[in-house]
C-alpha positions as CSV (number, residue, x, y, z in Angstrom):
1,X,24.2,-15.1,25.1
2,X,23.4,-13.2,22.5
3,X,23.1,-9.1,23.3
4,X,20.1,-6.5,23.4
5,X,20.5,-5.1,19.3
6,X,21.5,-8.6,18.2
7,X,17.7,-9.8,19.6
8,X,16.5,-7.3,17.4
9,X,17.8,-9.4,13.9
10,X,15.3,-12.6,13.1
11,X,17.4,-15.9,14.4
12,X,18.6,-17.8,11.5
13,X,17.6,-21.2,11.8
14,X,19.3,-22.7,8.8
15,X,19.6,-23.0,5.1
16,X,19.6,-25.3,2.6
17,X,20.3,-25.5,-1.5
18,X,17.7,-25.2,-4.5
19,X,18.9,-24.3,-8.1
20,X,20.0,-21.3,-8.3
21,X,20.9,-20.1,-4.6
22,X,20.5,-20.9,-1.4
23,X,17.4,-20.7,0.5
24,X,17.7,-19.5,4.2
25,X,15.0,-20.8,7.1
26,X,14.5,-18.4,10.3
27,X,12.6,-18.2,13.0
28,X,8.7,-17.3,12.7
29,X,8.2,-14.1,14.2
30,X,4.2,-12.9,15.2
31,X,3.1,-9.2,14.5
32,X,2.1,-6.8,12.0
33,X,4.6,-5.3,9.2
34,X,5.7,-1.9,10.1
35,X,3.9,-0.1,6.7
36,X,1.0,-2.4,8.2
37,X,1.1,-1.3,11.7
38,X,1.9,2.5,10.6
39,X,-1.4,2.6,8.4
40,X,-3.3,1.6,11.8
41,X,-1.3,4.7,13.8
42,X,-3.0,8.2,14.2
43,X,-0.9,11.1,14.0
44,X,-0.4,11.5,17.7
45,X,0.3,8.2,17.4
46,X,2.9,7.8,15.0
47,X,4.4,10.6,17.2
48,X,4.8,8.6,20.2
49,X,5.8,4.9,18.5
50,X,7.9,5.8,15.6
51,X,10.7,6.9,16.5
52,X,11.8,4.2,19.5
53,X,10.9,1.8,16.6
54,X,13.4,3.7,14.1
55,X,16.2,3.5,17.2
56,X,15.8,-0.1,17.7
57,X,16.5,-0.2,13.8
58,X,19.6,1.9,14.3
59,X,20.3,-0.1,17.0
60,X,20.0,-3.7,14.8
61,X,21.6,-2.1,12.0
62,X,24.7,-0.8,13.8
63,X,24.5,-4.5,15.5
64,X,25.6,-6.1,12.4
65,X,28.1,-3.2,10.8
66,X,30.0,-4.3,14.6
67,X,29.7,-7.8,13.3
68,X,31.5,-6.9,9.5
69,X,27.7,-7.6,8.5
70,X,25.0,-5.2,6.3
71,X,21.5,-6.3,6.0
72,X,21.0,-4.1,2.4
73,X,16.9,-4.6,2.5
74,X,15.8,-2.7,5.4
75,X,12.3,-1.3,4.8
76,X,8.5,-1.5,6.3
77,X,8.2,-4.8,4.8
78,X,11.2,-6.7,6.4
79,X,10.1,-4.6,9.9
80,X,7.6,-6.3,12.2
81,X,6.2,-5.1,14.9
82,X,5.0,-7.4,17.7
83,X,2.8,-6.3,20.6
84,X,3.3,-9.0,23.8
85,X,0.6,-7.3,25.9
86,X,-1.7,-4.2,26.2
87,X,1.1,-1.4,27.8
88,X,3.8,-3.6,27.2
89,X,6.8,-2.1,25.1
90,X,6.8,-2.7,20.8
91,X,9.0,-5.3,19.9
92,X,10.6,-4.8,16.9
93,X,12.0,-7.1,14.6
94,X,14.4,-7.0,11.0
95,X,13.8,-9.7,8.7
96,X,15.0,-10.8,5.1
97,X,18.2,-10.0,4.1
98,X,18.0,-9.1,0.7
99,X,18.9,-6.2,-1.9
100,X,16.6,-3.1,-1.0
101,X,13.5,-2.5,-3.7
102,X,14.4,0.5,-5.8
103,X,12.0,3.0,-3.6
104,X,14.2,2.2,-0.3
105,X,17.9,2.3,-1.9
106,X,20.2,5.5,-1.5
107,X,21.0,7.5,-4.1
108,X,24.4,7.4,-4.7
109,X,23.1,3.6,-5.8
110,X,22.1,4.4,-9.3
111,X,26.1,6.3,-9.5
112,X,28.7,4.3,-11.0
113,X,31.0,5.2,-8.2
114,X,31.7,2.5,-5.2
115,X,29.0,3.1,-2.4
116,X,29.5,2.6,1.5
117,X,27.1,0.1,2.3
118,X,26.7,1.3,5.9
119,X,25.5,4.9,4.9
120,X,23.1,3.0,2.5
121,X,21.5,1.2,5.4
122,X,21.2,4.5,7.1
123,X,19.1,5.9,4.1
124,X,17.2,2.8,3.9
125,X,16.2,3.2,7.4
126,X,15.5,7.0,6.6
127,X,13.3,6.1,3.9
128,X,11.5,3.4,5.9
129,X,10.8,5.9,8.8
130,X,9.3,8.4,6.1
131,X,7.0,5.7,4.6
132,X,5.4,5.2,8.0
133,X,5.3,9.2,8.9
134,X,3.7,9.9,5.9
135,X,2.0,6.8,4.7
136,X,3.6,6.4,1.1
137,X,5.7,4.9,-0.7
138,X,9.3,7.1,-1.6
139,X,8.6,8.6,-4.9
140,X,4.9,7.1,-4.8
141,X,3.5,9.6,-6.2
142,X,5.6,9.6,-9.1
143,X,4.8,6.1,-9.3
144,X,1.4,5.9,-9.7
145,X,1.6,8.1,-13.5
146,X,3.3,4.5,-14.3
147,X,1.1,1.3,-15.1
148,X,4.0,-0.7,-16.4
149,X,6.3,-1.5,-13.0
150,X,9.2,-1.6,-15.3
151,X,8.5,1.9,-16.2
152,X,8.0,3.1,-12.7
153,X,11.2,1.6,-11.7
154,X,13.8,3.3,-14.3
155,X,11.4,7.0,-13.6
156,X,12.4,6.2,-9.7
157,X,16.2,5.3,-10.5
158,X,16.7,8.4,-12.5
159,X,15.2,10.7,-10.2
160,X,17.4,9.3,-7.5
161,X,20.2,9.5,-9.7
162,X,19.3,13.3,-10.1
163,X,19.1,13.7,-6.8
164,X,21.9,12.1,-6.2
165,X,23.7,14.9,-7.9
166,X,21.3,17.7,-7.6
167,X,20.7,17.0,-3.5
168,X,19.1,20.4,-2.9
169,X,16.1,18.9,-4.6
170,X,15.4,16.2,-1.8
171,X,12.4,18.8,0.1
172,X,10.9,18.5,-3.7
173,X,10.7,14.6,-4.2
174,X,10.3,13.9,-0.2
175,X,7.6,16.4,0.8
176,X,6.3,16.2,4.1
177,X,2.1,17.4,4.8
178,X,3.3,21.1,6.3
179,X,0.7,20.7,8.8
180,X,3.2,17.6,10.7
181,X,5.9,20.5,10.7
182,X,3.6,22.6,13.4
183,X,3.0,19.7,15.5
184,X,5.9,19.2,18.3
185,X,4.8,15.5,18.8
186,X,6.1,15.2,15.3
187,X,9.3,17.1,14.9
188,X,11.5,14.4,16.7
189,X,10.7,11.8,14.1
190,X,10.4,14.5,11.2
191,X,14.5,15.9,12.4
192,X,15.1,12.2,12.9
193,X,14.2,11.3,8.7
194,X,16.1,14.3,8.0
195,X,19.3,12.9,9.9
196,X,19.5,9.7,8.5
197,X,18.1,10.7,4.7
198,X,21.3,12.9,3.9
199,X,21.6,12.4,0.0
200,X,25.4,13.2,0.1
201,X,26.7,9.4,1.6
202,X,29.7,11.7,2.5
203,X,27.7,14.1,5.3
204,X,25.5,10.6,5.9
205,X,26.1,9.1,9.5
206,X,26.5,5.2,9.4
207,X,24.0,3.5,11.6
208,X,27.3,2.8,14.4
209,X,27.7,7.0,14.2
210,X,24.1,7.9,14.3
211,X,23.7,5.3,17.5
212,X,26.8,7.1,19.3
213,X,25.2,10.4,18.7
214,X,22.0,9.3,20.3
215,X,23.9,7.8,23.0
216,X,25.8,10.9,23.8
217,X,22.5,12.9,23.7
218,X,21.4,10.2,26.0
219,X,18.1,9.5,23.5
220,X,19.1,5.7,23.2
């Protein structure tokens, strides 16, 4: 029987062949897409529901690094959110394996060095959690001077790259209204998008780390 985290990752059903690839069939899963279900949140709201959402994410994530397995493509789109009854808890689910869009990928991406693929899940997650506390896109407001999505994408992979090397400029590209600073219904998911969105991979926890240190804090 298959444990807690691992009922977090969409049941693969099974897969069959097309030219060029392989084309993977899962189970359907009801709800609302987490950038979806964020947009519908009130502050107070996004307070209370984020972050359990965010550590069952850690949770799934660190599921599948126990497994030798990454999922690379974890953001608001691939999250849903599915609400059994009124008062019942969230259920959330990870779907589509895939390469992350450039907005969600880690920095040290767009670096020729080798990356750990765990720490890059644990950005991704960051990144995911700061598109549903603040209600855009990474980098969306740098975006949106672009009409061509070409030309958005290589502005957003060299300011990651920058930041990459430059990390003391991460308050600058992923600003935070200063107003959700004040409010202490906020600060656990606001010090939680700081803990996983470490722009040095090296002083990143991987999603297996990050759940330990919840556990010993006794917050999982």
């Amino acid at each position: 029987m298959l444990g807690s985290d691992a009922r977090i990752i969409v049941k693969y059903l099974h897969d069959f062949y097309v030219p060029g690839g392989y084309c993977f069939v899962t189970r359907y899963v009801p709800g609302k897409q987490l950038d979806y279900y964020s947009d519908l949140l009130g502050v107070e709201e996004k307070g209370r529901y984020l972050v359990p959402i965010v550590k069952q994410l850690i949770r799934a994530a660190a599921y599948l690094e126990s497994i030798h397995l990454s999922h690379n493509d974890i953001k608001p789109d691939n999250v849903i959110i599915t609400v059994d009854a009124e008062g019942a808890p969230l259920r959330v689910t990870l779907i589509d394996f895939d390469l992350a869009t450039v907005l969600y990928r880690a920095p040290e991406a767009f670096l020729s060095s080798r990356i750990n693929i765990r720490k890059y899940n644990t950005w991704t997650i960051g990144a995911t959690l700061y598109r549903a506390l603040k209600g855009e896109h990474p980098l969306d407001y740098q975006r949106k001077t672009y009409t061509n999505i070409d030309a958005a994408d290589r502005a957003t992979e060299t300011t990651l790259k920058y930041l990459a090397i430059h990390p003391a400029s991460f308050d600058v590209y992923f600003s935070i209204p200063d107003d959700y600073y004040t409010r202490r219904d906020l600060r656990p998911a606001i010090d939680m998008m700081h803990d996983l969105m470490v722009v040095r991979a090296k002083d990143r926890p991987t999603p297996s780390e990050y759940k330990a240190r919840l556990e010993q804090a006794n917050q999982l």
